[in-house]
Every structure is written in structure tokens, then in C-alpha cells.
VMD Tcl script that builds the backbone (N, CA, C; Angstrom):
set m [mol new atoms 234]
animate dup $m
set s [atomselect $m all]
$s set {name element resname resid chain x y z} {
  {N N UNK 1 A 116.386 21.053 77.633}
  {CA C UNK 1 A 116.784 20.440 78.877}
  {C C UNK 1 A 118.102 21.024 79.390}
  {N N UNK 2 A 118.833 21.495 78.121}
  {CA C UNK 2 A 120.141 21.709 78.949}
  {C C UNK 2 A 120.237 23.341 79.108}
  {N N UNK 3 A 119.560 23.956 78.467}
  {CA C UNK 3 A 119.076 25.261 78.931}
  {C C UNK 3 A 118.385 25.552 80.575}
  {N N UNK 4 A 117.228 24.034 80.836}
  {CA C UNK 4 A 116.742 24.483 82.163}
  {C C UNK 4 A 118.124 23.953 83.480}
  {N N UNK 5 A 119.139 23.170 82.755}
  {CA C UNK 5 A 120.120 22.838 83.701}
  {C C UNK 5 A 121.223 24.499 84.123}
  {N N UNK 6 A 121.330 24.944 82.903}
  {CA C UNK 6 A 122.068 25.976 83.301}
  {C C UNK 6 A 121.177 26.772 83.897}
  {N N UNK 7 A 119.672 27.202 83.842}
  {CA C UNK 7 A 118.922 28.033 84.448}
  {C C UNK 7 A 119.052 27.472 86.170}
  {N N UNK 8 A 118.955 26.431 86.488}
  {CA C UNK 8 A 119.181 26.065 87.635}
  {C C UNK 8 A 120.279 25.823 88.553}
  {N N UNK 9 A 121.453 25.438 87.812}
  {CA C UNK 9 A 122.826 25.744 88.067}
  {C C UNK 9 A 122.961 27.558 88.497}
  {N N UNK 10 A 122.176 28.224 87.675}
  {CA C UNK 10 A 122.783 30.079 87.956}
  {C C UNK 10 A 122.299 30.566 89.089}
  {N N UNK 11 A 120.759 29.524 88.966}
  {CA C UNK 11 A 120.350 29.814 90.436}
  {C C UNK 11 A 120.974 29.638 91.495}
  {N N UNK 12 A 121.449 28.076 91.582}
  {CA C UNK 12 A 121.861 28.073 92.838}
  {C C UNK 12 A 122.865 28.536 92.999}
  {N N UNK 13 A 124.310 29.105 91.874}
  {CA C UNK 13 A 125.400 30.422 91.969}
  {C C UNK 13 A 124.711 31.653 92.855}
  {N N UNK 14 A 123.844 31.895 91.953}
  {CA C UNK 14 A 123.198 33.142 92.886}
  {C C UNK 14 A 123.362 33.048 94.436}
  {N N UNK 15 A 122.236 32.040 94.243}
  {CA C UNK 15 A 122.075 32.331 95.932}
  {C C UNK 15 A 123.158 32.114 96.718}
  {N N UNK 16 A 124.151 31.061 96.303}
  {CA C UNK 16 A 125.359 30.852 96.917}
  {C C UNK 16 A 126.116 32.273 97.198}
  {N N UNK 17 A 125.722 32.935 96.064}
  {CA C UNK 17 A 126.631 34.141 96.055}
  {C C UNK 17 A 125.951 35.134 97.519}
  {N N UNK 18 A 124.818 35.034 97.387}
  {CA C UNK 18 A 124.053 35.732 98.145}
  {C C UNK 18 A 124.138 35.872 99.936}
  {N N UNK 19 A 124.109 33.740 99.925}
  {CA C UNK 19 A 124.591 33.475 101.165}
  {C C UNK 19 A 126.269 34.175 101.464}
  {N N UNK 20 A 126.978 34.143 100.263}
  {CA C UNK 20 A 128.450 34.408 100.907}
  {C C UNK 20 A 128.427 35.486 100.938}
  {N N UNK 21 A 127.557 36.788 100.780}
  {CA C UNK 21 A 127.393 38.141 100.912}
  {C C UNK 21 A 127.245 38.369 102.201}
  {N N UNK 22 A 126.220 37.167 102.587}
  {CA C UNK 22 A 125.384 37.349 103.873}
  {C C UNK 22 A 126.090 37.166 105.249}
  {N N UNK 23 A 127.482 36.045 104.765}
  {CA C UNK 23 A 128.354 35.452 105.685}
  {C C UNK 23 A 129.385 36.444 105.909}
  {N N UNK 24 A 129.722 37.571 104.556}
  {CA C UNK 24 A 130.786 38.540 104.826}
  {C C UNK 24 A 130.074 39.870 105.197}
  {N N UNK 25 A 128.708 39.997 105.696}
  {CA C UNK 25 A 128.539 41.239 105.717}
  {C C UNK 25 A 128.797 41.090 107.424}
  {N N UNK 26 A 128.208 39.649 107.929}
  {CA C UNK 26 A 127.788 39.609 109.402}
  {C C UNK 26 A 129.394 39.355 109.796}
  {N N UNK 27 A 130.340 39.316 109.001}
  {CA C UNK 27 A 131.795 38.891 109.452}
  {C C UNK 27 A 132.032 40.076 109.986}
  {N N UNK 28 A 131.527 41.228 109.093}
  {CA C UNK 28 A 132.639 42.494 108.733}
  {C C UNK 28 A 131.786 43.053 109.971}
  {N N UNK 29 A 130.784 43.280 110.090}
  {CA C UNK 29 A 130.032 43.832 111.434}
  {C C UNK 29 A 130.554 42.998 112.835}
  {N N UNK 30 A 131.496 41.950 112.926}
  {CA C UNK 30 A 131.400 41.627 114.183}
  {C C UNK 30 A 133.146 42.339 114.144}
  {N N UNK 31 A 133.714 41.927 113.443}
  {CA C UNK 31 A 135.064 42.404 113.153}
  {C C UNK 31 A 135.133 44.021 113.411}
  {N N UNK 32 A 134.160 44.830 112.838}
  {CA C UNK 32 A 134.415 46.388 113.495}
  {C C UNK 32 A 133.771 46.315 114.762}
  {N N UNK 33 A 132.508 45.704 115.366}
  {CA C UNK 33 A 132.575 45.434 116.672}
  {C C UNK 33 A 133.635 44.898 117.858}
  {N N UNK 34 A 134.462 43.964 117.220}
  {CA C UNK 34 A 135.681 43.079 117.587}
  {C C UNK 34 A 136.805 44.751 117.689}
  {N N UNK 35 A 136.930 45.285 116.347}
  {CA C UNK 35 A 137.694 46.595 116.457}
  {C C UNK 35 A 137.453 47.270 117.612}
  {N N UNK 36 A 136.451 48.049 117.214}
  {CA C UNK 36 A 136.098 49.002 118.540}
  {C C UNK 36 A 135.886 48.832 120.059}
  {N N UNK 37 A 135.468 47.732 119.912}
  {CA C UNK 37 A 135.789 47.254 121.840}
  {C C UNK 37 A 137.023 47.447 121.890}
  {N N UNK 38 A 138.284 46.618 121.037}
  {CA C UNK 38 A 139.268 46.431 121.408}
  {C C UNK 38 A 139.917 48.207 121.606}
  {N N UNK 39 A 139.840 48.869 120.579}
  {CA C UNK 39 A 140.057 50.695 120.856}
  {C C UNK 39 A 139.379 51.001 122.116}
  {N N UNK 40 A 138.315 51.105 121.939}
  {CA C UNK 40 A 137.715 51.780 123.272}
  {C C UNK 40 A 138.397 50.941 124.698}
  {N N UNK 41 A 138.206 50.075 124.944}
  {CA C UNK 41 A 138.787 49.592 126.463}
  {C C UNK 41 A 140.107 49.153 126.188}
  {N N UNK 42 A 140.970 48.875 125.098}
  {CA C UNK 42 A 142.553 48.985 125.038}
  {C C UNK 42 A 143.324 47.413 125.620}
  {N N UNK 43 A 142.115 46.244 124.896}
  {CA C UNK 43 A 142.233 45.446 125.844}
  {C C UNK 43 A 143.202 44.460 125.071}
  {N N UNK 44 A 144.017 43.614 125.663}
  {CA C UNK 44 A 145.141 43.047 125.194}
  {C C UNK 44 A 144.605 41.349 125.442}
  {N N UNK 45 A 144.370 40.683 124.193}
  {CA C UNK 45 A 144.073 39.365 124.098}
  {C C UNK 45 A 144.768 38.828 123.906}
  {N N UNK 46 A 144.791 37.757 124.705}
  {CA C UNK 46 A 146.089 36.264 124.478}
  {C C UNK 46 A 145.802 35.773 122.826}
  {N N UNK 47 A 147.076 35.197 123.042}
  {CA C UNK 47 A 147.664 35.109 121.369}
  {C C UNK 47 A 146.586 34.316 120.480}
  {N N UNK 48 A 146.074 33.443 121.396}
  {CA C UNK 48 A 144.696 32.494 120.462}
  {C C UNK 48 A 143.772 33.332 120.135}
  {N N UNK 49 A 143.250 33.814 120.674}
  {CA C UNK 49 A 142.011 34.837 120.311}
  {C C UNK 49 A 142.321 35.455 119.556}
  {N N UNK 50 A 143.557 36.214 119.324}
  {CA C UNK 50 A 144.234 37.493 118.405}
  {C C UNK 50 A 144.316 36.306 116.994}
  {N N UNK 51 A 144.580 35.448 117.036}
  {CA C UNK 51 A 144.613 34.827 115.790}
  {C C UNK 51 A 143.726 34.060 114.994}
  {N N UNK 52 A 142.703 33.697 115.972}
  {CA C UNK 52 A 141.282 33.513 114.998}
  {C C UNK 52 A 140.552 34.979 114.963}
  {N N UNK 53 A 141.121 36.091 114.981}
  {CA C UNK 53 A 140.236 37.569 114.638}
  {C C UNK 53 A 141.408 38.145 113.385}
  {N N UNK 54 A 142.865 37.434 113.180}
  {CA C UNK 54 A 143.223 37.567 112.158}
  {C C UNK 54 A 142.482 36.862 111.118}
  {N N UNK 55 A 142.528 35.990 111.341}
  {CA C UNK 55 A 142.213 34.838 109.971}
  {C C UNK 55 A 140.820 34.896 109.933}
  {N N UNK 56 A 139.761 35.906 110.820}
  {CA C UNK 56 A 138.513 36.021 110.279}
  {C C UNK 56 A 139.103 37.507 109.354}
  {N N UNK 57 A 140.097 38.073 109.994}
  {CA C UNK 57 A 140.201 39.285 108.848}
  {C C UNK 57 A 140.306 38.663 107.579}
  {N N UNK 58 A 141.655 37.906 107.135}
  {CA C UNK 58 A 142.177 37.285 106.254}
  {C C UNK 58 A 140.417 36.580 105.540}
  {N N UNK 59 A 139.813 36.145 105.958}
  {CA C UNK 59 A 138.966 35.409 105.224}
  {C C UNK 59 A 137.874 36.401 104.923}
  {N N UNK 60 A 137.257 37.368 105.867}
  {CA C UNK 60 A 136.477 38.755 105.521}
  {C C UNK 60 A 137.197 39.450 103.759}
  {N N UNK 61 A 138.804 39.818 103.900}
  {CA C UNK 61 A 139.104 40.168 102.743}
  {C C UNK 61 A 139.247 39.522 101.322}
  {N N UNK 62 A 139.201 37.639 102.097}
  {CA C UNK 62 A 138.992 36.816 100.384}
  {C C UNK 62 A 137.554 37.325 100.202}
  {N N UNK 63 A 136.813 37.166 100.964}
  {CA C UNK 63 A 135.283 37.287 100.413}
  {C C UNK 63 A 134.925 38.312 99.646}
  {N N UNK 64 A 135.648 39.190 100.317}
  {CA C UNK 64 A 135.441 40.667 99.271}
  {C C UNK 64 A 136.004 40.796 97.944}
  {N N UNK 65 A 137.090 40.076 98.212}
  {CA C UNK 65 A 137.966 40.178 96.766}
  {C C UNK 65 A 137.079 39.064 96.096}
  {N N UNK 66 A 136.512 37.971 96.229}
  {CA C UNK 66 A 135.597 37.076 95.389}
  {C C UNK 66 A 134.471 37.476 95.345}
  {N N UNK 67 A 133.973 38.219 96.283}
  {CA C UNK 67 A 132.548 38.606 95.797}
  {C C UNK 67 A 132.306 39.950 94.573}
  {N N UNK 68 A 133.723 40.570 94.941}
  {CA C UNK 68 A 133.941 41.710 93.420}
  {C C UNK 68 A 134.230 41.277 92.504}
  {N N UNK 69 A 135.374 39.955 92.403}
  {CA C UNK 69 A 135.320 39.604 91.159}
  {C C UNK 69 A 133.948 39.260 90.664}
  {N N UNK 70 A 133.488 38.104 91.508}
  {CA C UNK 70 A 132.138 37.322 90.951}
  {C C UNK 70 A 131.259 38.735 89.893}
  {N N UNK 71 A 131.198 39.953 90.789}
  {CA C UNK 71 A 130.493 40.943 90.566}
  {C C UNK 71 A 130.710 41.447 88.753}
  {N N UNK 72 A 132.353 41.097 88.658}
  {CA C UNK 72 A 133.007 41.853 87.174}
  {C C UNK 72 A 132.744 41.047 86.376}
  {N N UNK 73 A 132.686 39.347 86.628}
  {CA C UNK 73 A 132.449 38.765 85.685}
  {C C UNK 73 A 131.312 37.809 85.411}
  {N N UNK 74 A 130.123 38.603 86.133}
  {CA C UNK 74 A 129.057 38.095 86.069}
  {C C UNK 74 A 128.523 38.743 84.815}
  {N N UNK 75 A 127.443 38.071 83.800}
  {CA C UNK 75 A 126.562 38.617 82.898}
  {C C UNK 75 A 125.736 39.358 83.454}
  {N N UNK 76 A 125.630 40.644 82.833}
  {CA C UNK 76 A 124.186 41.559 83.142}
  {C C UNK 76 A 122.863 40.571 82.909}
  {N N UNK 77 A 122.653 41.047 83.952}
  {CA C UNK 77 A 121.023 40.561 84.112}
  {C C UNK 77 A 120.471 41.163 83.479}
  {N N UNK 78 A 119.333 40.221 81.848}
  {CA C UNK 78 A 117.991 40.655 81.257}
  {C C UNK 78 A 116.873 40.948 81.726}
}
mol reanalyze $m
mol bondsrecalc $m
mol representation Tube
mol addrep $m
């Protein structure tokens, strides 16, 4: 029983992990979209906008740094 609890507990790690892959990949694609408009047309956003595209940076780079750790100290898969 307490074997199928941890089998189901890893699962839902997984997928959690999976979803937060899924949440930092579509971050990081709007963020170099967010980049490159801003290069190409040179456009200067009021201070609110500029600071929820920081703190999606800031939160794009926890994800990465937690999704590599997760990565180092996960068990190899049998």
C-alpha cells in the first residue's frame, strides 16, 4: 500500500513537473516575442508594463533554475 502511495505521489510530481515545463516554455516564447517587438520597433513602455515583463523574467529564470535542479536530483528512470 505504501509502495502504490509513493507510485502515485511520483506521478503526480511528474506531471506537475511537466505542467511547470509547459508554463516555462510558453513564458520563455512570449518573453523573446515580448524581446523582439520591443528591438525591432524600439518601443518605450510605461513603467507598469515594463514591470510585469520583469517579474515574468524573474519567474521564467526560477523555473529554470527548479526545473534543472528537479532534473539533478531526480532518480533515473527504470
Amino acid at each position: 500500500m505504501i509502495k502504490n502511495f509513493f507510485a502515485l505521489f511520483s506521478s503526480f510530481a511528474h506531471l506537475a513537473v511537466t505542467l511547470l515545463q509547459m508554463v516555462n516554455q510558453a513564458l520563455s516564447q512570449v518573453l523573446s516575442l515580448k524581446l523582439v517587438h520591443k528591438l525591432v520597433h524600439n518601443l518605450d513602455l510605461n513603467l507598469g508594463l515594463n514591470q510585469v515583463f520583469n517579474q515574468a523574467i524573474i519567474l521564467n529564470l526560477l523555473l529554470n533554475l527548479y526545473l534543472s535542479l528537479f532534473a539533478l536530483t531526480r532518480p533515473p528512470e527504470i
